[in-house]
C-alpha positions as CSV (number, residue, x, y, z in Angstrom):
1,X,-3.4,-3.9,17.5
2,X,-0.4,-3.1,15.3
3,X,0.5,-1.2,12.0
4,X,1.6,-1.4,8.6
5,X,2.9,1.2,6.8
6,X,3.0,0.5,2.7
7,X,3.3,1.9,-0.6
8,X,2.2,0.1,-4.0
9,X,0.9,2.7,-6.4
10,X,-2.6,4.8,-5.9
11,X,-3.5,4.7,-2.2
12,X,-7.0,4.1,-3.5
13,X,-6.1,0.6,-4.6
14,X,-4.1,-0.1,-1.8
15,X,-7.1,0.7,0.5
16,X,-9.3,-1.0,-1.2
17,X,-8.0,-4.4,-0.6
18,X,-6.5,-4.4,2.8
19,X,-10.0,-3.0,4.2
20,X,-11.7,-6.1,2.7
21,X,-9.0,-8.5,5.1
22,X,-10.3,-9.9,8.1
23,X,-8.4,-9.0,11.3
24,X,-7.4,-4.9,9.7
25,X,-9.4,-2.9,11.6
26,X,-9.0,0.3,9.4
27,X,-6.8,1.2,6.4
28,X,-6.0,5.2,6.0
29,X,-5.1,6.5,2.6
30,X,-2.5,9.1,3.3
31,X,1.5,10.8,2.6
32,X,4.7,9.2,4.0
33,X,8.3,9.9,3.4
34,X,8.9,13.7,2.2
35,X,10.2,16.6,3.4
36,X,6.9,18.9,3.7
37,X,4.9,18.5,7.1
38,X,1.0,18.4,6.5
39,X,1.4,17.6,2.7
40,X,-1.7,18.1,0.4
41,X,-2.6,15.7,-2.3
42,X,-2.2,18.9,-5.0
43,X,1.7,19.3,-3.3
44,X,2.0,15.7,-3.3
45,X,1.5,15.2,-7.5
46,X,3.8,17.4,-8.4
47,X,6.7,14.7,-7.5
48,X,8.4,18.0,-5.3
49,X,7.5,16.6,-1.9
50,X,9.2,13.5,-1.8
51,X,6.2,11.8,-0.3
52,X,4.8,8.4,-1.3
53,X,0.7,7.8,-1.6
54,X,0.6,5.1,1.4
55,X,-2.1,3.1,3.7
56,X,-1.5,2.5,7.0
57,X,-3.0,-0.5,7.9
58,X,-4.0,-1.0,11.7
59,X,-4.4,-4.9,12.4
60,X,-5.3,-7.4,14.7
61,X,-2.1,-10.4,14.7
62,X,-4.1,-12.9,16.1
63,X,-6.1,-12.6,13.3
64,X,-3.6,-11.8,10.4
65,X,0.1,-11.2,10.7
66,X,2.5,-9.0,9.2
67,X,4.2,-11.1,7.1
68,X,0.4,-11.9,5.7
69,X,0.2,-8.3,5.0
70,X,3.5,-8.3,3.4
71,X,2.0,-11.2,0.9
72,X,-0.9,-9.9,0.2
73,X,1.0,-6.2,-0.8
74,X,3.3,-8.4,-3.2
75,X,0.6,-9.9,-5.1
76,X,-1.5,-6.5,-5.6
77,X,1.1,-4.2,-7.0
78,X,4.1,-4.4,-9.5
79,X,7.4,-3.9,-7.3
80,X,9.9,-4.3,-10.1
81,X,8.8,-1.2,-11.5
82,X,10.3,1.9,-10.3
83,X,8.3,4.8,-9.2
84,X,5.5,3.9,-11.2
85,X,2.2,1.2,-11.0
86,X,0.3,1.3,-14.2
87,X,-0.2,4.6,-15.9
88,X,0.3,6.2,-12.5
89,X,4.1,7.7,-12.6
90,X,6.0,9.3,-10.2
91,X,7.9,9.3,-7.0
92,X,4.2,9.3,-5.5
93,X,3.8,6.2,-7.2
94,X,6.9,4.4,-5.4
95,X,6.6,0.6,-4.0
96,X,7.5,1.3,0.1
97,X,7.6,-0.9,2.8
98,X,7.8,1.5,6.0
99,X,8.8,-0.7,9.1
100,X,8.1,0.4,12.9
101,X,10.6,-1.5,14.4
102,X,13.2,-4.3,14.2
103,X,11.1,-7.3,14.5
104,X,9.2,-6.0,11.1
105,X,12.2,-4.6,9.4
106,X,13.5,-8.0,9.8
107,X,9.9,-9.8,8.2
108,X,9.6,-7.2,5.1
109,X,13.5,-8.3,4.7
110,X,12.5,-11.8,4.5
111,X,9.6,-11.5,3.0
112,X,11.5,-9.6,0.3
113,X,13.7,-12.5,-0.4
114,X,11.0,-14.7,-0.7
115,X,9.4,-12.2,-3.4
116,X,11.9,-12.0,-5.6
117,X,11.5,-15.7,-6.8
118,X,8.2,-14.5,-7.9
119,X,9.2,-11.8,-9.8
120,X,11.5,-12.0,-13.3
121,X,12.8,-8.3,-12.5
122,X,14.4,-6.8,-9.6
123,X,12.4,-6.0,-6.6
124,X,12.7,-2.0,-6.5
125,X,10.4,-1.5,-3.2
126,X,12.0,0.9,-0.7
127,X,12.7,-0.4,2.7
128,X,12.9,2.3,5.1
129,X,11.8,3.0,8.9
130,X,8.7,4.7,9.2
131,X,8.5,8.3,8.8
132,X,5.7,10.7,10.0
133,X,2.7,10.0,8.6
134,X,0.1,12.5,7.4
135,X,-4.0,10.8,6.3
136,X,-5.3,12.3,3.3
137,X,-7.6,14.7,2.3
138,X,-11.3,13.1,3.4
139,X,-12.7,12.6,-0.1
140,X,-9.7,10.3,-0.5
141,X,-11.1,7.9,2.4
142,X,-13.0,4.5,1.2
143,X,-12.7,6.1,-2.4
144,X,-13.5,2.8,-4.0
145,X,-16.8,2.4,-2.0
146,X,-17.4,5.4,-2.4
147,X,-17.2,5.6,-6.3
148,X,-17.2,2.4,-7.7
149,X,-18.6,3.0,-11.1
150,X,-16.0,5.8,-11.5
151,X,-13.2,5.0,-14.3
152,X,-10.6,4.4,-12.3
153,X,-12.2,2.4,-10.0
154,X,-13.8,-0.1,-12.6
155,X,-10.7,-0.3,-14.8
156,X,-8.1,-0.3,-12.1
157,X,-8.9,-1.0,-8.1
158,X,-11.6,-3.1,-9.0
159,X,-9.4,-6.0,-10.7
160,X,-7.3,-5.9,-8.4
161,X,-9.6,-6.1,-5.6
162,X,-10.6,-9.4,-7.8
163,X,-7.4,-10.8,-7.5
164,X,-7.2,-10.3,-4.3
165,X,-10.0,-12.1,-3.5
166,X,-9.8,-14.9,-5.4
167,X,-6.2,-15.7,-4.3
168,X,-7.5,-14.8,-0.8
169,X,-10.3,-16.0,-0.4
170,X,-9.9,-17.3,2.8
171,X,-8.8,-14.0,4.8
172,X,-11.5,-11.5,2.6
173,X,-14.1,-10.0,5.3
């Protein structure tokens, strides 16, 4: 098994989708990035931690690589905006590619290069070795499942678990 480590907005939507692809065993909503060890969700709103709302995505690569991961991130978030996805704004918000090591620093590089044809604006995702990272609070686990008729959840992690699946079809669970 290996890891991912990304950023793309609400950690709820982020979730969402990569525990719906086949070969991730587990996606954890949680903090990367800041200064403050053991961060709470509360600390991390306020912008003054300097952590990012992430998933870490354990995976099987014989089943789904990392540069599929990397694909799939680019088409379920907006990386050209800065610090922000949706109505969601701040730093918590930011578009982050952590890496673990050289080989993936090298594919989130690429795979960043290949994005940018997609995009009109400037690619703004962070690109930085993996920090410590710190699972949120329990009622932020499987939030989607867990409260799908909530209004976030309809209006916003629910299309894009959509898109996801349609353009994915072939990799959904």
């Amino acid at each position: 098994m290996e890891k991912a480590l990304l950023g793309g907005g609400c950690f709820w939507c982020i979730e969402a989708v990569y525990n719906r692809l086949k070969g991730v065993e587990i996606a954890i909503s949680g903090y990367a990035g800041g200064a403050r060890k053991n961060p709470s969700y509360e600390q991390v709103c306020t912008g003054a931690t300097g952590h990012a709302e992430v998933v870490e995505i354990t995976f099987d690569p014989a089943i789904v690589t990392y540069e599929e991961i990397l694909e799939i991130f680019w088409a379920i978030h907006d990386p050209t905006t800065l610090n922000a996805q949706g109505a969601d704004r701040g730093t918590q918000y930011r578009s982050v590619i952590y890496y673990y090591d050289e080989v993936q620093h090298e594919k989130a590089l690429a795979s960043i290069a290949q994005a940018q044809s997609q995009w009109r604006d400037p690619i703004v995702t962070e690109l930085s070795l993996a920090p410590e990272f710190y699972p949120a609070e329990n009622y932020h686990q499987n939030y989607f499942n867990e409260h799908p008729t909530q209004g976030y959840c309809h209006v916003v992690i629910a299309p894009k678990i959509e898109k996801f699946m349609k353009k994915f079809e072939d990799k959904a669970k």
